[in-house]
C-alpha positions as CSV (number, residue, x, y, z in Angstrom):
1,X,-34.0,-10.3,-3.2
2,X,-34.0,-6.7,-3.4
3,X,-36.4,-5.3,-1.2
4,X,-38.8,-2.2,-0.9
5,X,-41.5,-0.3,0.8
6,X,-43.9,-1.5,-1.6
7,X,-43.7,-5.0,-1.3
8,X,-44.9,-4.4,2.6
9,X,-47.7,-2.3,1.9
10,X,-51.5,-2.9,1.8
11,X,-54.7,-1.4,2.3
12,X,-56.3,-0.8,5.7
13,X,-59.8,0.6,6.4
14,X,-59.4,3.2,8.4
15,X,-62.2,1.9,10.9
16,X,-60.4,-1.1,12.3
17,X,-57.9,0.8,13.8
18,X,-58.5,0.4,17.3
19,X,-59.5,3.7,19.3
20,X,-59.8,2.0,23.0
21,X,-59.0,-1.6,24.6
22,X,-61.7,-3.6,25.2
23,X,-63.4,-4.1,28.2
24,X,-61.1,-7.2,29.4
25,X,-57.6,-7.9,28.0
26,X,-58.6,-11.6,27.2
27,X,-61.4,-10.7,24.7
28,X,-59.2,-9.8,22.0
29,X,-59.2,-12.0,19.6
30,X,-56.3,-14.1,18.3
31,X,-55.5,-15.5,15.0
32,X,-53.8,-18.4,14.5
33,X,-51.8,-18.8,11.5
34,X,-50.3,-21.7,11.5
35,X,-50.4,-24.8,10.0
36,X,-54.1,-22.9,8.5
37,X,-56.0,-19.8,9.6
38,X,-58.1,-20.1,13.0
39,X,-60.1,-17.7,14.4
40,X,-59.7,-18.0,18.3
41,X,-59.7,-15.4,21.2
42,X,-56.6,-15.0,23.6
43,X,-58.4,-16.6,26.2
44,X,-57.6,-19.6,23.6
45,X,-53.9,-18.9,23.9
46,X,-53.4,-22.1,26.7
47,X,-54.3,-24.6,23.9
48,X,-51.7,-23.7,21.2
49,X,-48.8,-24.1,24.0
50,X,-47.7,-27.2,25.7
51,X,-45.8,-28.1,29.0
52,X,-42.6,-26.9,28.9
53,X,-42.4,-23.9,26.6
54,X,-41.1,-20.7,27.2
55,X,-42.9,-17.5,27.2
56,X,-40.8,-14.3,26.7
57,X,-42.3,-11.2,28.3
58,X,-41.1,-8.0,27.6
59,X,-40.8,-6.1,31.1
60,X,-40.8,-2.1,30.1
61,X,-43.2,0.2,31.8
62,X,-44.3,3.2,29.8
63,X,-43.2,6.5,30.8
64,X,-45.4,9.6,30.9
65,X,-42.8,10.9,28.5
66,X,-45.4,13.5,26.7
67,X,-45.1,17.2,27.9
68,X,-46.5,20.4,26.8
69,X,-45.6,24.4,27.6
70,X,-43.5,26.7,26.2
71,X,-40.3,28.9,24.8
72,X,-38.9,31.5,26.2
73,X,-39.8,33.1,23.6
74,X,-43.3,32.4,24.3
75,X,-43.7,29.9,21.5
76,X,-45.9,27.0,21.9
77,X,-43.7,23.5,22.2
78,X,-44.4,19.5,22.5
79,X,-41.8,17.2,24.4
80,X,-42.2,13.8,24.0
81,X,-39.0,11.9,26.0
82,X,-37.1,9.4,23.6
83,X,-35.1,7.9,26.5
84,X,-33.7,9.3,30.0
85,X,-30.4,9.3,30.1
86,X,-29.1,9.8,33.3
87,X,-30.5,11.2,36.5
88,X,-31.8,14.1,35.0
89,X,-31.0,14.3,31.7
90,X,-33.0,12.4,28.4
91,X,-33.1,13.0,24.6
92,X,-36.6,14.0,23.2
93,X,-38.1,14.8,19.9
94,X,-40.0,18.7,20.6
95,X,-42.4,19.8,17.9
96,X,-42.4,23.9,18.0
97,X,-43.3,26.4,15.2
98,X,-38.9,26.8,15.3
99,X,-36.5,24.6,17.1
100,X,-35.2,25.9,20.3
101,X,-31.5,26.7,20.4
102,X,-29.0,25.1,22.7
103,X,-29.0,26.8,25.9
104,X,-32.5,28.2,26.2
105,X,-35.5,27.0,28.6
106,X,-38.3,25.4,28.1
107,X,-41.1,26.3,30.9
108,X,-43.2,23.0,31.1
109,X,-46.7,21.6,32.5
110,X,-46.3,25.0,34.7
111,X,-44.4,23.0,36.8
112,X,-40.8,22.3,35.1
113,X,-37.8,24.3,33.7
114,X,-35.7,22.3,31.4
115,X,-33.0,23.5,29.6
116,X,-31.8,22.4,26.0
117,X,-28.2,21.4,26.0
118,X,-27.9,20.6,22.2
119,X,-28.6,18.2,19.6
120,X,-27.6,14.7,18.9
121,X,-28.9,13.6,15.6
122,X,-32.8,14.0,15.4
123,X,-33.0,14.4,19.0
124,X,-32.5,17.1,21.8
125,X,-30.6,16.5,24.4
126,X,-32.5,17.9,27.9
127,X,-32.1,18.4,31.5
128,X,-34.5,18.5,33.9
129,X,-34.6,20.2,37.1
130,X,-32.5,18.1,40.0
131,X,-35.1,18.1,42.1
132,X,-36.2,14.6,41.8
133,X,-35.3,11.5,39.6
134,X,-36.0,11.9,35.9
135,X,-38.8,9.3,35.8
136,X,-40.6,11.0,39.3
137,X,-40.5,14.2,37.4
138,X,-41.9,12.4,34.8
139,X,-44.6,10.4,36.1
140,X,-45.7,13.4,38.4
141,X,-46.2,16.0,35.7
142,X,-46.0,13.8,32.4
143,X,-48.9,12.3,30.2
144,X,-49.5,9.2,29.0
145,X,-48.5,8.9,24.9
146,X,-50.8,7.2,22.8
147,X,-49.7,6.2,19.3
148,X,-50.4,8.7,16.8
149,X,-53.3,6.8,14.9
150,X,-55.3,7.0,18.2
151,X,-56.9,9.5,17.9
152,X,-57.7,11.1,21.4
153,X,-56.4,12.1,24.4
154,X,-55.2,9.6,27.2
155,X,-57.8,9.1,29.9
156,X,-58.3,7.2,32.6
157,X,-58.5,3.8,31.7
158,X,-55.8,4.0,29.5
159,X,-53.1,4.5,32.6
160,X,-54.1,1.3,33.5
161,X,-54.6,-0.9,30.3
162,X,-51.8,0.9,27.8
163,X,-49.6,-0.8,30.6
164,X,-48.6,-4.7,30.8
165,X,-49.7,-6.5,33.8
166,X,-46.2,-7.4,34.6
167,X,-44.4,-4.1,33.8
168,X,-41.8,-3.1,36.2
169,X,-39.1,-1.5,34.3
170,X,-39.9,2.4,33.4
171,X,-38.4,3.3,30.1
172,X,-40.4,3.2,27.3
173,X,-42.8,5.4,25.5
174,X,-44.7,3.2,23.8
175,X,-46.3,0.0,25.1
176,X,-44.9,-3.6,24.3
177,X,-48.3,-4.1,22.7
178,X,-48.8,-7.9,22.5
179,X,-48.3,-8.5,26.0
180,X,-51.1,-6.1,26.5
181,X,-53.4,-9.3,26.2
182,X,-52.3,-11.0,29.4
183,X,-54.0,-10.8,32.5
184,X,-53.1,-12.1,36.2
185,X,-55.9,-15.2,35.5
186,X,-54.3,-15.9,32.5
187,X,-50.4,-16.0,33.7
188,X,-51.7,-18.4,36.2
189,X,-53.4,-20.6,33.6
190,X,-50.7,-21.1,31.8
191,X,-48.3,-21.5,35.0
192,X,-50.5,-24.2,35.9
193,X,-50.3,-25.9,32.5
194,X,-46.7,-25.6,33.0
195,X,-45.8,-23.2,30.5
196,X,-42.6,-21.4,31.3
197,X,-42.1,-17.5,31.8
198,X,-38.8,-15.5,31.4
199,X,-38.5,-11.8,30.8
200,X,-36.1,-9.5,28.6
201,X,-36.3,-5.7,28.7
202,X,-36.2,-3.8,25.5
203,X,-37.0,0.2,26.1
204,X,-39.8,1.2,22.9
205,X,-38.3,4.8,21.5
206,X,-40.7,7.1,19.8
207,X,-38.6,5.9,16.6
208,X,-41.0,3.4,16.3
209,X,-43.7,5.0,15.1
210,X,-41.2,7.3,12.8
211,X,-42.2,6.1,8.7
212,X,-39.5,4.5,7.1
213,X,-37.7,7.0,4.6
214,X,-36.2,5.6,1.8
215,X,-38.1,3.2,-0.9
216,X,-34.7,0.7,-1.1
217,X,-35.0,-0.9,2.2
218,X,-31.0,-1.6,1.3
219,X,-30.9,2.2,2.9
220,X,-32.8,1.8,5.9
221,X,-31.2,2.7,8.7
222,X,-33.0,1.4,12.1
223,X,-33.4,3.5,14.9
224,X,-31.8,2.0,18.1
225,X,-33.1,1.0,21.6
226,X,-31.8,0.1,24.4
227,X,-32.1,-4.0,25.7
228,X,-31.0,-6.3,28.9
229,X,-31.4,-9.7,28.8
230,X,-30.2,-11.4,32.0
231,X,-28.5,-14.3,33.0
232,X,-31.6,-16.1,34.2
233,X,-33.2,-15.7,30.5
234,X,-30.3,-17.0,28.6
235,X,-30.6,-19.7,31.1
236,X,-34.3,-20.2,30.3
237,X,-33.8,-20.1,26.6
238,X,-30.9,-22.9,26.7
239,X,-32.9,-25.6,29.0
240,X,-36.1,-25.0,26.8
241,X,-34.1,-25.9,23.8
242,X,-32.2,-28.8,25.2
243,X,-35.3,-30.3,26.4
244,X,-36.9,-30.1,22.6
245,X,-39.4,-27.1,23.5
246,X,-40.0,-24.0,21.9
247,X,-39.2,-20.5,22.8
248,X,-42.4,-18.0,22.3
249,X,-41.8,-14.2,22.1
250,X,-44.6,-12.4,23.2
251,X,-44.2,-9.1,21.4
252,X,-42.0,-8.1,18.6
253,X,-39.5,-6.6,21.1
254,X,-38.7,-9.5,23.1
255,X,-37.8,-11.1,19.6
256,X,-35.6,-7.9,19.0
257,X,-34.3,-7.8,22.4
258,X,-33.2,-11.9,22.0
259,X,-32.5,-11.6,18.4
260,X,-29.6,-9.3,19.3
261,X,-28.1,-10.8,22.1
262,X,-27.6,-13.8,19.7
263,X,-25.6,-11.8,16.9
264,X,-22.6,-13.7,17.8
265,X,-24.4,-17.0,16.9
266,X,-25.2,-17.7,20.8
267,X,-27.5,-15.9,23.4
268,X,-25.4,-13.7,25.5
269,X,-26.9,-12.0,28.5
270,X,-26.0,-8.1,29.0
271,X,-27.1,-5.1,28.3
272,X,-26.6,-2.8,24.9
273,X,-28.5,-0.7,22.1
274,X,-30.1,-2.6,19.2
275,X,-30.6,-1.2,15.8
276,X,-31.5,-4.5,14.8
277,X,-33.5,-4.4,11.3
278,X,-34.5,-7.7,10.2
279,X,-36.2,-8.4,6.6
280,X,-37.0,-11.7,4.4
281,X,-34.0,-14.1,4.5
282,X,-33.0,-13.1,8.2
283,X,-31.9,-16.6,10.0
284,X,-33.5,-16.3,13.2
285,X,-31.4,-18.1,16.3
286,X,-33.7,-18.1,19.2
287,X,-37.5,-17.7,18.5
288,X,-39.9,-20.7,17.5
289,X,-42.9,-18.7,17.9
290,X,-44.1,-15.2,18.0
291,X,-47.5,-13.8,19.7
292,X,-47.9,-10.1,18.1
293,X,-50.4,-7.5,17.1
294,X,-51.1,-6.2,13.8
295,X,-49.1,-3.8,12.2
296,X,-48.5,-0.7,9.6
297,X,-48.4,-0.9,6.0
298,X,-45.0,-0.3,5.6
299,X,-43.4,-0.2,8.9
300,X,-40.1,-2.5,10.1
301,X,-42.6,-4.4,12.3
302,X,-44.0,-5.6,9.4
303,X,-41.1,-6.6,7.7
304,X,-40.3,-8.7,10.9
305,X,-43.0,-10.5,11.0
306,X,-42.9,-11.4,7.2
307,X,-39.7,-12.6,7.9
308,X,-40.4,-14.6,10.7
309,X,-43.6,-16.2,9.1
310,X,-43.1,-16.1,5.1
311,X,-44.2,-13.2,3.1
312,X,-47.4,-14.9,1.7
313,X,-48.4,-16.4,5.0
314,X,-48.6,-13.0,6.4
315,X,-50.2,-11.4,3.2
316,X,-52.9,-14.3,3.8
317,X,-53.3,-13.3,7.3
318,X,-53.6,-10.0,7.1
319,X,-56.1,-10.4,4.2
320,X,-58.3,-12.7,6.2
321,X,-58.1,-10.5,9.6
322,X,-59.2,-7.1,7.2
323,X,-62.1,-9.5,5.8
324,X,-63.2,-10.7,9.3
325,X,-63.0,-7.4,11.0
326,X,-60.1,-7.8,13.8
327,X,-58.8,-4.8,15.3
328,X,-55.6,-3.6,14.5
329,X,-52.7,-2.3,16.2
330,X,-51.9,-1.4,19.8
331,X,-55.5,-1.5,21.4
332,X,-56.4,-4.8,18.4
333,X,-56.4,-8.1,18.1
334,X,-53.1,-10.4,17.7
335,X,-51.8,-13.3,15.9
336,X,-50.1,-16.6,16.6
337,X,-46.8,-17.5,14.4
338,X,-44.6,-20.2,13.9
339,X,-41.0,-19.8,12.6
340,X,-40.5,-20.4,8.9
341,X,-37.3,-21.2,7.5
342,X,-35.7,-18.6,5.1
């Protein structure tokens, strides 16, 4: 089938967007989809899993990759850090009244001088002062991004709960969001139940909140991040399905991250960039089930998930969780899916 924009498009009111998390992770609610619609909360989550499946956590840490000063010129400019690069180098997307030109400064947070080195596609390529490593710079004199539909500042609480409990790997500028339900108590209930854990790491780009372009999905082109999955995971993965149980992604990155280290019709470990796009008809190798938030009209997350579940299962769902008020998006609520066969 042909696909476009339209067919992953709906209507959202604006006031279930979610502003701020709630007061514990666990009170989100969680929708179970299949084999019919349940409405449960995430503190529910131990009693749709059984002994002996694996849960796969997406490790990135968020960067404070969100800066603000100015040209040399004297111009007002916005940095928000795509991905480091090397010690001291990363490519950012910079909003400013007119781009700056290779080989000028950019004076920022009173605090660093960066120069632009060039372009490289959409992107600037940067490098920051050698003082410290990229990420210290970063975290030192950085902010916090929040997606653009929230609509405020990051404070506080947010440097805290925009973060996974288990986050260790700094890279990202955008939170895995699903994972963002899980708390320590709740890792330990489901250790105790014996549900397996394994972690991938998949850096979030700013691409991800970039609309798609084109109307023929055909000419989509997705933007890429960059994944590891190790030894231990592929490992995990193959004694879960030997042993007849299933393989949960929490978060539609670690099914990206695992998706593509299975291209080659097995689950590889390593590292490499993934411009994986997957639509309706995509043969899935590795993921049974999928824990995820709700996403945009629209957007490739969408599309995923439609894939994953079936295109009317997910219009029923997302009909039902507008009618029943969830939350949506990084701070909402999140959904329960099972695999469907194309």
């Amino acid at each position: 089938m042909a696909w476009n924009l339209d067919h992953f498009d709906y209507v959202l009111p604006e006031e279930l967007i979610a502003q701020a998390p709630l007061d514990r992770r666990t009170d989100s609610r969680l929708l179970r989809v299949q084999p019919e619609l349940a409405d449960l909360h995430f503190a529910d989550l131990p009693t749709l899993l059984n002994p002996g499946d694996l849960l796969v956590f997406n490790d990135t840490r968020v960067l404070h990759a969100r800066l603000f000063g100015t040209k040399d010129t004297g111009g007002q400019v916005e940095v928000m850090i795509e991905r480091p690069l090397a010690q001291h180098e990363a490519l950012a997307q910079i909003r400013a009244s007119k781009s700056p030109k290779p080989g000028s400064l950019l004076h920022l947070e009173n605090a660093l001088q960066v120069e632009v080195l060039g372009r490289a596609g959409e992107f600037f390529h940067l490098r920051f002062p050698e003082t410290d490593d990229l990420v210290a710079l970063l975290e030192r004199h950085g902010r916090l991004p929040l997606p653009p539909y929230i609509e405020r500042a990051a404070g506080n609480t947010d440097e805290s709960r925009y973060q996974t409990v288990y986050a260790r790997s700094p890279g990202s500028v955008a939170a895995p969001t699903a994972g963002l339900h899980f708390d320590e108590s709740l890792l330990g209930r489901l250790a105790g139940q014996g549900v397996n854990s394994a972690f991938v790491t998949l850096n979030v780009g700013a691409g991800t909140f970039q609309p798609v372009r084109v109307h023929d999905l055909s000419e989509h082109r997705m933007h890429t991040e960059a994944y590891v999955v190790p030894e231990a995971t592929v490992e995990a993965v193959a004694a879960t399905k030997a042993a007849g149980h299933r393989v949960i992604c929490v978060g539609t990155t670690s099914m990206r991250a695992l998706e593509s280290a299975a291209r080659s019709g097995s689950l590889r470990a390593g590292e490499a960039e993934s411009d994986l796009f997957i639509l309706p008809g995509y043969d899935f190798q590795v993921a049974d089930g999928l824990i995820t938030n709700f996403h945009l009209p629209k957007s490739t997350l969408l599309m995923l998930v439609s894939a994953f579940a079936g295109m009317d299962t997910i219009r029923c769902a997302y009909a039902h969780a507008i009618e029943q008020r969830y939350r949506f998006f990084s701070y909402g609520d999140a959904m329960f899916l099972t695999r469907t066969a194309p």
